[in-house]
N, C-alpha and C positions, 0 to 999 in steps of 0.2 A: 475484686470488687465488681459487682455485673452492672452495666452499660447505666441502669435507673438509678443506683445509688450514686454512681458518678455525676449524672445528671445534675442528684439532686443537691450532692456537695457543691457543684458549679455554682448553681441557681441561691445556693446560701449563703457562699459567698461573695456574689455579687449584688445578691441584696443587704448585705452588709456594708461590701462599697458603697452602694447607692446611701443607703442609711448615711454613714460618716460623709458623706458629700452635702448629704443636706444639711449638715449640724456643723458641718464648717462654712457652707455658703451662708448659713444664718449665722455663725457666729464668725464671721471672717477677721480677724487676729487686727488688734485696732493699729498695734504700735511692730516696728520692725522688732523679733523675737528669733533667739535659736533653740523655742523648744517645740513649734509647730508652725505649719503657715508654708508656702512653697519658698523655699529658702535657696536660691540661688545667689551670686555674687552680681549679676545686674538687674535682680528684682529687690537686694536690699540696699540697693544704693540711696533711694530716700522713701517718704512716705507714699508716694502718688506711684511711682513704681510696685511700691510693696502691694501697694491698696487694688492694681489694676492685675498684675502678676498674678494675686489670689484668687480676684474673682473669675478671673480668666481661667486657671486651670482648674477651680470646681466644677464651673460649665461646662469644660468638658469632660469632667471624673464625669458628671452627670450625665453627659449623653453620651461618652462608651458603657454606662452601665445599661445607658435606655438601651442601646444596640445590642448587647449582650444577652437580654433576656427575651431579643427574638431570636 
């Protein structure tokens, strides 16, 4: 594969992370769940955990993705 198409696989799929970052920070999982949502053993210990756990780690899916695409 030559150095551009590499590139551009990178660049696709991290606009793709990016994408799915947004669509979980908007749709951030209401109720503690094991089918999405950052599921650790001390972020499902109750609601306020879950609820801070999640939006914690979209912000930063979302800003390794900003970093990535410089």
């Amino acid at each position: 594969m030559a150095a551009n198409e590499q590139l551009m696989v990178a660049l696709g799929y991290c606009a793709l992370l990016f994408i799915l970052a947004l669509i979980f920070r908007k749709f951030i999982p209401k109720k503690i769940n094991w089918i999405y949502g950052y599921r650790t053993n001390r972020s499902m210990k109750n609601e306020t955990t879950w609820k801070a756990a999640n939006a914690y780690s979209m912000d930063l899916l979302l800003k390794v993705c900003g970093l990535s695409f410089l």
